[in-house]
N, C-alpha and C positions, 0 to 999 in steps of 0.2 A: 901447346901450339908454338913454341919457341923455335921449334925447328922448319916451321913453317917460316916464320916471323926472318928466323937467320939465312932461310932460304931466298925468300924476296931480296935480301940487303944483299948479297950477291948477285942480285939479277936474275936468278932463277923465275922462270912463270910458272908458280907453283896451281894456277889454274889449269894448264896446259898438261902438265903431271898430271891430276887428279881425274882429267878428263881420258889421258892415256892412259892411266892405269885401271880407269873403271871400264874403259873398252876392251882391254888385254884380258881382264877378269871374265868377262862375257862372253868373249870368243872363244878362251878356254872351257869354261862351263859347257858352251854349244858345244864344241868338239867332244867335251868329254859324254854329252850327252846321246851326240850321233856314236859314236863307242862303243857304249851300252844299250843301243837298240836292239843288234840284232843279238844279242847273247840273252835281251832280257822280252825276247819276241813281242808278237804284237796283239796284246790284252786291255782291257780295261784299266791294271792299275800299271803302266808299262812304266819300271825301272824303281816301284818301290822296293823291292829285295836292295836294290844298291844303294838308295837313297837309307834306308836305315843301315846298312853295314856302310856307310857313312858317317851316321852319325857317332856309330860306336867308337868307329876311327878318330872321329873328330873330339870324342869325348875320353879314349882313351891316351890320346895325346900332348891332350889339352886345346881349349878354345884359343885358333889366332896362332898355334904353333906350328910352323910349316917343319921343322925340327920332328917336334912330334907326331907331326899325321904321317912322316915316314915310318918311325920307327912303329907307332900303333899300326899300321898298315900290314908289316910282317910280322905285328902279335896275332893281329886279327888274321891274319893267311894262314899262319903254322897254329893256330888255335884250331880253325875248319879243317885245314889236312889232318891234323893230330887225332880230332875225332874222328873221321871217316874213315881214318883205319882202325881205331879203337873200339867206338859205337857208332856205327853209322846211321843210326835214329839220332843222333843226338847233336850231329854236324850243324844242323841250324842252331840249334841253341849254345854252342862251345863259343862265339865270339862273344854272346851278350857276359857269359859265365865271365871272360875275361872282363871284360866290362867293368861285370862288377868286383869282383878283386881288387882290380886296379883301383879302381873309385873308393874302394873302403880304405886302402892303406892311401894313398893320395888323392884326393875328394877334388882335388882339381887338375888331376891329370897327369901324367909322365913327366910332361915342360909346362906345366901348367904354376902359376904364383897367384899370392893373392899379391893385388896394388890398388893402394891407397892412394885418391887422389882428387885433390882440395879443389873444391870445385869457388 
């Protein structure tokens, strides 16, 4: 929290931050959710297909990497093209396959680290 801390001593209102930034995040989310409406039509579990090729991105990246969820983002694209020209039964299951690869040779992601920190 230092840079919180060094933010104040400057004058920054690091409330006023915290408060735009959690609004900018939400509005994005809405958008990004209006987005995927109509591609993910309108069913009972509307936008789980995206919500989990989400996660794979979010996990193949690393958690908290915005670095990373680009680059897993076009693992995960050219994974799904790759198979549906290859096997195309098997399109849904090519991003998880990368998944898991990635996770076995780095267990926390593409930009992912571990950090230690002293509580």
């Amino acid at each position: 929290m230092t840079d919180r801390e060094m933010a104040q001593s400057i004058g920054i209102d690091t409330n006023r931050i915290f408060i735009l930034a959690f609004s900018l995040g939400v509005f994005l989310a809405a958008l990004g959710g209006a987005l995927a409406t109509p591609t993910s039509g309108i069913a009972p579990g509307l936008g789980a297909d995206t919500m989990v090729l989400a996660f794979a991105v979010a996990a193949i990246g690393g958690l908290g990497q915005i670095e990373g969820a680009a680059v897993a983002s076009l693992i995960v694209g050219l994974a799904r093209v790759l198979a549906i020209y290859l096997a195309p039964s098997l399109d849904a299951v090519a991003p998880y396959a990368a998944m898991l690869i990635v996770l076995l040779i780095r267990p926390y992601g593409l930009f992912g680290s571990v950090t230690a920190r002293r509580i």
